[in-house]
LUMRO-414742 format. One record per residue: z, y, x of N, C-alpha, C, O, CB in turn. Coordinates in steps of 0.05 Angstrom, whole numbers, plus 5000, padded with zeros to 4 digits. Glycine has a CB too. Example, Ala and Ser with C-alpha at 12.3 -4.5 7.8 and 13.67 -1.06 7.14 Angstrom:
# residues 2
515648865264515649105246515649345264516949345285518149115226 514249555257514349795273515750015258516150235268511449885282 
END
This chain:
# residues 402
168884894885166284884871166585014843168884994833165284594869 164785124830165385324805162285254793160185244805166085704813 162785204767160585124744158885374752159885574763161785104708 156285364745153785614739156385694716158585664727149485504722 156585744702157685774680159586034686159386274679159085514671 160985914697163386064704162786274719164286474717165285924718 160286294738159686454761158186744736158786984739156986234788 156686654718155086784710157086954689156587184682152786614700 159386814683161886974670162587254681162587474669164586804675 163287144716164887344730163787654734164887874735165287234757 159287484737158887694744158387914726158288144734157387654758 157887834700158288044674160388164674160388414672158187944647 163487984676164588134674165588304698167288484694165788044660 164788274721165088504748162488714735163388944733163988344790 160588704728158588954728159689044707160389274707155288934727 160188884680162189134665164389254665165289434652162589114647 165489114683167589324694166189574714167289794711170089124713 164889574725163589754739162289954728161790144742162189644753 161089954695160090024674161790264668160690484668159989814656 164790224662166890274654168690454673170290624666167690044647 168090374697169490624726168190894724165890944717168490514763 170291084731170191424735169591294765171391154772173491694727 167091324784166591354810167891554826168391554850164091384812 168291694810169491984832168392104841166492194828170791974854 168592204867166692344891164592224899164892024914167892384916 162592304893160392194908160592264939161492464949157692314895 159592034953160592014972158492024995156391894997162191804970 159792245013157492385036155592085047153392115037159592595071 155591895059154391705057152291625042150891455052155591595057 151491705019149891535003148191765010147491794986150691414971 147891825013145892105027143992065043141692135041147392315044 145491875069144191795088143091455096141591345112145791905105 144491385078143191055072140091135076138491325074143790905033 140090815083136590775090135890605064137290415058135690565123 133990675051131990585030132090285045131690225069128590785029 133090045016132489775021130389755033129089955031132389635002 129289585047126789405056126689105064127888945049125589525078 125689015084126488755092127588665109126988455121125388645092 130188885112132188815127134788895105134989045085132088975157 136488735117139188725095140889035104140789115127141888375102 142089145086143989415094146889215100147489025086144289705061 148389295120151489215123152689545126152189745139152388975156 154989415101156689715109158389585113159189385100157389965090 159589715141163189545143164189855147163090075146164189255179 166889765151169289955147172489815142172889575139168390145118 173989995141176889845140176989855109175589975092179890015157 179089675107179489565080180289895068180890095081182389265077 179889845046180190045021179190335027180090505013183390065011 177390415047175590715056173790695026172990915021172990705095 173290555012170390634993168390425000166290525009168890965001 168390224999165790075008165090024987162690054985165789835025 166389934962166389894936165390064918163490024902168589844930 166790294920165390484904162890604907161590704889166690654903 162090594941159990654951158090384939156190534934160390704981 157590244935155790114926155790114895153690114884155989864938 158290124879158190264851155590444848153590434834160890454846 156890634871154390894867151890914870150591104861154591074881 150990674885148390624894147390474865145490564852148390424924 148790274858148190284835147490334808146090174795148490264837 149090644795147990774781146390934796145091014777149590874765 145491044815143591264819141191184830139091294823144591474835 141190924852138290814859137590494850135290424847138090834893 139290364846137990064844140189974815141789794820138589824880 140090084792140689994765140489694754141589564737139090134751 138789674771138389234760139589084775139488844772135189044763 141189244799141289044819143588724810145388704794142489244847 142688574824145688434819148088424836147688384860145388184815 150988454827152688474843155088314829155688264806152988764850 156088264856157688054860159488074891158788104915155887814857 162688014873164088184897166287824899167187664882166488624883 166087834929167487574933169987494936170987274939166787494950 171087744933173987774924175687734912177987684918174487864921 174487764887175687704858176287444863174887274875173787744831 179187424851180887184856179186924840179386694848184187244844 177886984820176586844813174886584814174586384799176186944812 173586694845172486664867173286434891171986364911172686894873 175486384882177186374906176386104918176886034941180386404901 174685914894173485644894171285664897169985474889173785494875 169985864910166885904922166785684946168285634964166086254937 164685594937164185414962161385364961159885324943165785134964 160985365001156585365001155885284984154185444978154385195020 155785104965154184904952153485094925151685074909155984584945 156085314928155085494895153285674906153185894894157685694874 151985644925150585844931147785774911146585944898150385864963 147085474912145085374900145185504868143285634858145385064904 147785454853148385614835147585844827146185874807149985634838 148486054845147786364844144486374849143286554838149586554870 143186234862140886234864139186214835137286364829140386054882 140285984818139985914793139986264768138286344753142785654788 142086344774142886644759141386854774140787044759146486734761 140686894794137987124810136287084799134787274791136787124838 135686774795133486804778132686834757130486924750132686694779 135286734741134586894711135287114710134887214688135686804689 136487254729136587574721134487774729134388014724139087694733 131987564748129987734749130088034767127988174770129587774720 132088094776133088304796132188144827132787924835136988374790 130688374842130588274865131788444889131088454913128088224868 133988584874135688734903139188604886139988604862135089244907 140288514911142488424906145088584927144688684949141988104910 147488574913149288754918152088484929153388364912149688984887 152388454960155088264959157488444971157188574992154787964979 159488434959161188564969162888394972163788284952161788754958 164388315007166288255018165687935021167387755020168688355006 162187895025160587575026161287465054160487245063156687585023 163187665070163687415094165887285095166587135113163587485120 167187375071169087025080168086845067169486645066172586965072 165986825056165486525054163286385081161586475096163986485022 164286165076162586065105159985995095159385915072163885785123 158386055116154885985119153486175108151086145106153585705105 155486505093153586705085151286815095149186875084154586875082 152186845122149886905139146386825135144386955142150786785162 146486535123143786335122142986395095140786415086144185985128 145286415084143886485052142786755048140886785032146286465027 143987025064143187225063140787265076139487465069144887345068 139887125095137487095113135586945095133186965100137986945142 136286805076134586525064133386835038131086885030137686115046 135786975031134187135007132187385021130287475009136887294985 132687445042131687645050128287495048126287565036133287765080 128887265067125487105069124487055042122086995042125386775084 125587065021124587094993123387354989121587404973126787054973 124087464999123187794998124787994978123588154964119987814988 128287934980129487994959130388244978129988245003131487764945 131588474964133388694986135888714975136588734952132289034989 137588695004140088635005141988705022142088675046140288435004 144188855000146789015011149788815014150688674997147489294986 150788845040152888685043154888875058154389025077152288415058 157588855043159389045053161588855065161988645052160389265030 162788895084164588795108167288885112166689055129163488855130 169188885111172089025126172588855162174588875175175688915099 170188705170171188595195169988615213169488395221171688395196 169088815231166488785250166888495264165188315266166289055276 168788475271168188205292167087945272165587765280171688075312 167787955254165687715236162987885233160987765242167087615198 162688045227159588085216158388165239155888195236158988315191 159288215264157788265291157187905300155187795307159988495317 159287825298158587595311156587405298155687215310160987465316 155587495261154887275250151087405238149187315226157687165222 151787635250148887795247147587725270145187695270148988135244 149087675294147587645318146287365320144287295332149487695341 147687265306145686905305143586875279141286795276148486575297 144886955267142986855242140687095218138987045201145586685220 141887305228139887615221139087815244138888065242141687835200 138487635272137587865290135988005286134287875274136887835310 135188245289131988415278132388455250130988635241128788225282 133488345238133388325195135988505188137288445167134087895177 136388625197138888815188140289065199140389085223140688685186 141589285184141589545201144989625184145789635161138089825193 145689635200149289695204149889975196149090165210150489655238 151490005170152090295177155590365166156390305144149590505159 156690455180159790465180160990665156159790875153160790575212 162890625144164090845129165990775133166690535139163690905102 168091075132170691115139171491305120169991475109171091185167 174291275117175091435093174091715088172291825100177991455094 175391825068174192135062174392245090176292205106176092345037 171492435095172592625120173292885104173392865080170192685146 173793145118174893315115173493445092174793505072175293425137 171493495093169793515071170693425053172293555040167693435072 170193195045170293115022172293045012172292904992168992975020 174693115025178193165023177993425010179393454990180393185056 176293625017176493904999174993894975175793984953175294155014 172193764982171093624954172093584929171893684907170593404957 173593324941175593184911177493324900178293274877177292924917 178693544917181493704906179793964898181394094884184493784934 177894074899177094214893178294504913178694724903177294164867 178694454934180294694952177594784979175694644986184094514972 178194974985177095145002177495065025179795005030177795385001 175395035047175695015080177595275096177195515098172095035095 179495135103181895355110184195195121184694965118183095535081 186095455141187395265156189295115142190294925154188595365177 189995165116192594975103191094795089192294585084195095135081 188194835079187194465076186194375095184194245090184994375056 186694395116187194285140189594075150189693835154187294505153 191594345152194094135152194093935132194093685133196694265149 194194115110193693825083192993545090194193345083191093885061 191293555101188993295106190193215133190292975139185193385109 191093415152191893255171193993015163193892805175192893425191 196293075139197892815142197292685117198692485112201092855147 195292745100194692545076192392335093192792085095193092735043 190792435101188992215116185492245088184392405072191391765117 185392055095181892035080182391835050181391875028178991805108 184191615058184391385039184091545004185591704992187791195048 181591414996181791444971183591454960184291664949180991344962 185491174956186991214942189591354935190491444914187091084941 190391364959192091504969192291734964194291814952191991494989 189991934972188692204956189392264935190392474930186292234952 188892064914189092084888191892054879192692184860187391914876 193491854892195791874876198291834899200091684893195691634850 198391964925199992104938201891894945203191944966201092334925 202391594929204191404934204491374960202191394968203691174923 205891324978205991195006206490935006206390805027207891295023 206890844986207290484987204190364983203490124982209590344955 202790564982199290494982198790425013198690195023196990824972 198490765030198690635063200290435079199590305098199090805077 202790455068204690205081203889945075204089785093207590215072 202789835049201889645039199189565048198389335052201989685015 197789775053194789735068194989685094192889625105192789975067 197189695108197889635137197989325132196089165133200889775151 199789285127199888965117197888765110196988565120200988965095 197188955081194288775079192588755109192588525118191888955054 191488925123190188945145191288755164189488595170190089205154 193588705176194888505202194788325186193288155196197988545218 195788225159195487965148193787865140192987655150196387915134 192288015115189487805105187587865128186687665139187787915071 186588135139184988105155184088005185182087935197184688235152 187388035190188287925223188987545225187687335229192088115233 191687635219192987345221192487135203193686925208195687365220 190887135182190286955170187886875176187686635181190686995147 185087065178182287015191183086825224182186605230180487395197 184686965238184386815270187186705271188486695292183687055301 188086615248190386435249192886485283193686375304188486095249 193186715265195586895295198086775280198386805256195787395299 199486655292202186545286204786725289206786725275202586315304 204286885312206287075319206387325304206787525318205887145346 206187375276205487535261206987865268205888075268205987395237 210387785274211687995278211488085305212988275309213987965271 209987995326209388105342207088385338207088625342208887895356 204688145323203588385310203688595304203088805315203188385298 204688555282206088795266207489005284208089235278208388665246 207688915301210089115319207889265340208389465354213188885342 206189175340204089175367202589415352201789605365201888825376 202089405324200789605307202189845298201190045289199989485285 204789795303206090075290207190215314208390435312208790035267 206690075341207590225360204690355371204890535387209390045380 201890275363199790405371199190665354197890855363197590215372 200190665324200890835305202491075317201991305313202190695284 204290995330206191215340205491405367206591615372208691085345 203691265381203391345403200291415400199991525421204391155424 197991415388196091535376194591775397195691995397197291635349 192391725414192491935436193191855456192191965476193892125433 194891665459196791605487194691395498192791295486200591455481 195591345528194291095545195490895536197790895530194591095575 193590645534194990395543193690225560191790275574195690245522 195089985558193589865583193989575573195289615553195189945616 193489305576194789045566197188955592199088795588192088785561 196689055614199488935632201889185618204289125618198888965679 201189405609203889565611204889395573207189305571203190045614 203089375552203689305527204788965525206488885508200889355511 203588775547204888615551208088515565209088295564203488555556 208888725575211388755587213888895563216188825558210888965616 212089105551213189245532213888935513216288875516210989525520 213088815503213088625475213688355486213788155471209788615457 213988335514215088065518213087875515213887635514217188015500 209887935513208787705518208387615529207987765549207787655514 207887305537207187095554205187105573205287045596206686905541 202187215554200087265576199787515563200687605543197487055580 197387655590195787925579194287945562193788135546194388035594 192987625567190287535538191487605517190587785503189087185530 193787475509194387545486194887715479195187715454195487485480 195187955493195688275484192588285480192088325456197188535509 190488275496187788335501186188235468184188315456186588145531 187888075464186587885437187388015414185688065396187687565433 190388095413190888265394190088445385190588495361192188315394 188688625401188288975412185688905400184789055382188489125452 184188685407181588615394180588715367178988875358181688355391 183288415352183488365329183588715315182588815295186188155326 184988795333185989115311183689255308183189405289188489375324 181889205329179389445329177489405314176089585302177989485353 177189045313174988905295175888875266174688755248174288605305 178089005263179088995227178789345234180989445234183488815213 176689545239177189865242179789895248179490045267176690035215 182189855247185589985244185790165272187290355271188489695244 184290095295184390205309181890335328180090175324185790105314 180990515345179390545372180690535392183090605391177990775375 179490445413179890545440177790665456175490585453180690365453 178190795468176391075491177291005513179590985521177191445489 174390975525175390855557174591125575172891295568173290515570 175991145597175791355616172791345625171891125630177791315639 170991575629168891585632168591495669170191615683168091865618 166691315684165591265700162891165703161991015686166891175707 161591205721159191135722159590785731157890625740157591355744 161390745727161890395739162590325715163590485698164690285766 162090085712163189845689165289885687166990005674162989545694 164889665713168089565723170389675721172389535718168489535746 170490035723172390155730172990245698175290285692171890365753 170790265676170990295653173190155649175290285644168890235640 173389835650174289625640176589665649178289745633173089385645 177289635674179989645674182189975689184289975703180289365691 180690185677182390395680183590445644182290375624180590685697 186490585645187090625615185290595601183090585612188090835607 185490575564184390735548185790865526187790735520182590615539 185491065513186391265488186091025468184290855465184191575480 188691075456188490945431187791145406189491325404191390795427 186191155391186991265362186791055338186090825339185091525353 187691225312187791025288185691145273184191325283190690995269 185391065251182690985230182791205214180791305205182790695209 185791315210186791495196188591685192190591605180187091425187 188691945198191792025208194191975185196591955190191792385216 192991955159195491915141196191665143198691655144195091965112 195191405145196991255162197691305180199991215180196691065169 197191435204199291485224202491595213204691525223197891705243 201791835184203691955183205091855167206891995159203392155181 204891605156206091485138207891235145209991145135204291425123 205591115176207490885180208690905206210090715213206090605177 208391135226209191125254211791175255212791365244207791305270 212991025268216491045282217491235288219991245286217190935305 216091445298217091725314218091855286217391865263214291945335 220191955304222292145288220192405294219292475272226192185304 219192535311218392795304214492775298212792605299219693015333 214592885296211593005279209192985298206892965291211593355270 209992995314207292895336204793055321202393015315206492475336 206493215319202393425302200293505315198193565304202293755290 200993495349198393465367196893245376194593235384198893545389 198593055372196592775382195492745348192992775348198892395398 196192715327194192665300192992975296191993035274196292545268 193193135314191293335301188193225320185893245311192593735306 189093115351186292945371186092705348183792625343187192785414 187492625340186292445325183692425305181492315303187992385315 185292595294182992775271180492845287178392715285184393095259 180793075302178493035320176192905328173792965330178993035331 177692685333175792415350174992245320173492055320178192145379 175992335297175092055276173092285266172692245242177791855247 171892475273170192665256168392645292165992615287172193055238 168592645306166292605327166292335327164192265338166692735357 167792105318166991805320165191785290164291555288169991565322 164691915274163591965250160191925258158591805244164692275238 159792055281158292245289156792055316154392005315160092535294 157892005331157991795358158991605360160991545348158991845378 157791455376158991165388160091155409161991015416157290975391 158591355425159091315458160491565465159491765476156191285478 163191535458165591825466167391645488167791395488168391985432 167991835505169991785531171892055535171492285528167991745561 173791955547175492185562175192165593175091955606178792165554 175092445605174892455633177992575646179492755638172092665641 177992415665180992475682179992465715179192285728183792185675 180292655719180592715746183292865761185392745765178392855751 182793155769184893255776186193355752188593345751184493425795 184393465730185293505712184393345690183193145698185093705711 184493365656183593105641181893325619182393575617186692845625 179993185605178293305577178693075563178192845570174793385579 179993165539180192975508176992785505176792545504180493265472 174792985506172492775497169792905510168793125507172192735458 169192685523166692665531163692525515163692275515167392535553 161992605505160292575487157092535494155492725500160792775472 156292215492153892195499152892195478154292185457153192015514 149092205476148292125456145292095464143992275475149092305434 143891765454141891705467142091645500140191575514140291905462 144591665508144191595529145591795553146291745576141491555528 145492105534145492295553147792455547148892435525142892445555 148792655567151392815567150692985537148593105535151793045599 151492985529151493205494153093435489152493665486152593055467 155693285487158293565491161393435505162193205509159193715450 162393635507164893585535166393825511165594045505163893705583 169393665500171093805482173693705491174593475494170393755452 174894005496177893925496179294005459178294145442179694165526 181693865458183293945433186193985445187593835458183093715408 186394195436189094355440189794495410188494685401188694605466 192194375394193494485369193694795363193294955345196194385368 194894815399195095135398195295195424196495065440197495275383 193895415428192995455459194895735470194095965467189095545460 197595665482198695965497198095895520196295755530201896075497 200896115533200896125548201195905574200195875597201896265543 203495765553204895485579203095315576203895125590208195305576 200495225562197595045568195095105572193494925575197094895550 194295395574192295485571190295455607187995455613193195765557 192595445621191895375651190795045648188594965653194895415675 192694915640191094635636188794515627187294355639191994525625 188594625601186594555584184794605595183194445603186394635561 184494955602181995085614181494885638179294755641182495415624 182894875650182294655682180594465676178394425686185094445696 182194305647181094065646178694075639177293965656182193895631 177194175620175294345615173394485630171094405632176294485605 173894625637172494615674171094475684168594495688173794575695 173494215689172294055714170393885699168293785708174593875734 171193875681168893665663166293805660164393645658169793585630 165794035659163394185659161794135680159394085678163794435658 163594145710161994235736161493935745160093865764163794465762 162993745727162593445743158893385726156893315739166093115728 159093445701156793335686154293625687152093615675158093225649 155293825701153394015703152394105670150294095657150893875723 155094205665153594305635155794615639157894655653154294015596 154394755623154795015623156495085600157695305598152495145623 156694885582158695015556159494835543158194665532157495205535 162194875544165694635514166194835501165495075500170094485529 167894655485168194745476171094665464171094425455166294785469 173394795461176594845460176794715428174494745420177795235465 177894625413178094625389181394705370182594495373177094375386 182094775364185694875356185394885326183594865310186995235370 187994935327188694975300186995195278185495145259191495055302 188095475293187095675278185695955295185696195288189395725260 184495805323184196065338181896065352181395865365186296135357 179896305352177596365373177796475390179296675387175696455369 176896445411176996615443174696555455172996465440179396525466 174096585480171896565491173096545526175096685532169896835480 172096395543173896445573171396385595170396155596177096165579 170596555607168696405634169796455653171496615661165796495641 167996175666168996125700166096035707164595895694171795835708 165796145734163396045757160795995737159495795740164395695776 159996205715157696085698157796005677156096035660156695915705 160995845675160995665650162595775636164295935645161595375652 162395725607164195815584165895645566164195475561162595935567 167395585558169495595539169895605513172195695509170595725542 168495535490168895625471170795595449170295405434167495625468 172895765444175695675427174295715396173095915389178995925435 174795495380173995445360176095375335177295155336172395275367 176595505316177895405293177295085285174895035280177195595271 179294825282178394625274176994605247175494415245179994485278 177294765225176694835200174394845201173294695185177595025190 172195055222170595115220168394915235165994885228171095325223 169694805257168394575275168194315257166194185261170294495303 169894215236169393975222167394025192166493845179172593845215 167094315187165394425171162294405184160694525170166294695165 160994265209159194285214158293965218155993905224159094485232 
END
């Protein structure tokens, strides 16, 4: 429990500290935000992408009065429901009716209070690092009253943005092993990403769902880091790690996806069922964590260059799959409902893969009856038809520029 007193301290002194921040890059997101109304904005995302600064920004450029208050600050740490009555006391003398919470779900019963201000007719931004809390706690208590929108670290863009460099294949590579992470960007440390791994399996994993087996964890995450692109499955990851049951792999794999750290891509079928239990592709959130914390001795520069790939079409989509038949396509792409685009990624396209890819590629065309993929690589265009359909080899430089 925390005096009015104290609350009304923190929050002067959080907005003047915010007063006082170089923002940086304005950030491609605030672009596309939806104008407050009377539904609450949620931005989630993995810990440290910008959720923070992104609402900084919203702050000096559209809602200047707002009030904000970040639940983080150690300060804080003696929040409890009852100060909610409190903060209610300080909204009102600050006379601001759009409010700013950043990181309001670990405290318990936010959900009712954020619903209780909205029915006041207040507008209100809440930023998240956990989908599985804020999916599970929007669905009871803000159904219809709120609109979700995801940020993920710098994309490629705005990796050339901040350095001030040109779309080209070596700020390309560049970005392939620095990744998006702000901070990181800025000051190149790697004890930033190694440390943000951590933070992520501990404060956000094992401490939220009270996982006891921590170093299992941990091990379960740096081996999905390494293998990035690859299948898994929970009977083959549970044999691998020695666990007891499959759930518990199933639970873990959860945990990683609902803290962002990871996706999975399920094989495209017109069945559920077969969705559910054929492989899925793993990727990560970021390729510079991949390249910072994965085990593999060699460079794996083709599975984090699909990586890259898929976090600039997951940017973009929700509903991506890979198709495997006789042959396989990296990503299958609905949207609304319907077939959109069918993309293979290949680093570099000769001689000894160019039969494959094209195959795979192919068959994915003539299965979904579409006439044109498109190839994506490092640094090369071509063009290839078969039976009608085409091929199109694309520089990745120029494909993440659109």
């Amino acid at each position: 429990m925390l005096l009015k007193s104290t609350l009304e301290i923190i929050i002067e002194a959080q907005r003047n500290s915010i007063d006082k921040k170089d923002l940086g890059l304005k950030r491609e997101a605030i672009e596309i935000l939806p104008t407050l109304t009377s539904h609450a904005l949620i931005i989630s995302g993995v810990r440290r992408c910008g959720k923070s600064t992104l609402l900084f920004q919203l702050l000096r450029t559209k809602y200047k009065q707002a009030l904000y208050l970040n639940f983080e600050d150690t300060r804080l740490y003696e929040f409890e429901r009852n100060d909610f009555t409190r903060l209610d006391s300080i909204i009102f003398d600050s006379k601001s009716n759009v409010l700013f919470f950043d990181e309001i779900q670990i405290i318990e019963g936010w959900e009712r209070y954020v619903r209780q201000k909205l029915d006041e007719g207040f507008k209100v931004v809440v930023t998240g690092s956990n989908a599985s809390l804020l999916s599970k706690e929007l669905g009871t208590k803000l159904t219809g009253r709120h609109i979700t929108k995801e940020l993920f670290p710098f994309s490629y863009q705005e990796f050339c943005s901040y350095h001030k460099i040109t779309i080209s294949e070596n700020s390309l590579t560049d970005y392939l092993s620095t990744g998006g992470f702000p901070t990181y960007i800025k000051t190149n440390e790697e004890d930033i990403l190694i440390n943000l791994l951590d933070d992520i399996i501990v404060r956000d994993i094992a401490i939220r769902y009270g996982v006891r087996d921590i170093k299992t964890l941990q091990r379960l995450a740096l081996y999905l880091l390494t293998n990035t692109g690859k299948l898994i499955t929970g009977n083959k990851l549970k044999t691998l790690f020695e666990v007891g049951a499959t759930s518990t792999i199933m639970e873990y794999l959860s945990h990683l996806e609902y803290s962002y750290l990871f996706f999975y891509v399920p094989k495209f079928s017109y069945s559920l069922k077969k969705q559910l239990v054929n492989p899925r592709k793993v990727y990560a959130i970021d390729t510079g964590l991949v390249h910072i914390n994965s085990a593999s001795f060699t460079e794996d520069t083709g599975r984090k260059f699909e990586n890259l790939i898929y976090l600039h079409l997951r940017r973009k989509y929700k509903e991506i799959y890979y198709f495997s038949e006789k042959g396989e396509c990296d990503f299958i792409i609905f949207d609304t409902k319907k077939i959109h685009k069918i993309i293979q990624v290949c680093y570099t396209l000769n001689q000894d893969n160019m039969k494959r890819e094209l195959n795979g590629l192919f068959e994915a065309l003539a299965f979904f009856k579409l006439k044109t993929g498109t190839i994506i690589t490092l640094n090369q265009n071509d063009r290839f038809e078969l039976k009608g359909m085409t091929a199109n080899v694309v520089t990745a430089y120029d494909f993440l520029d659109n």
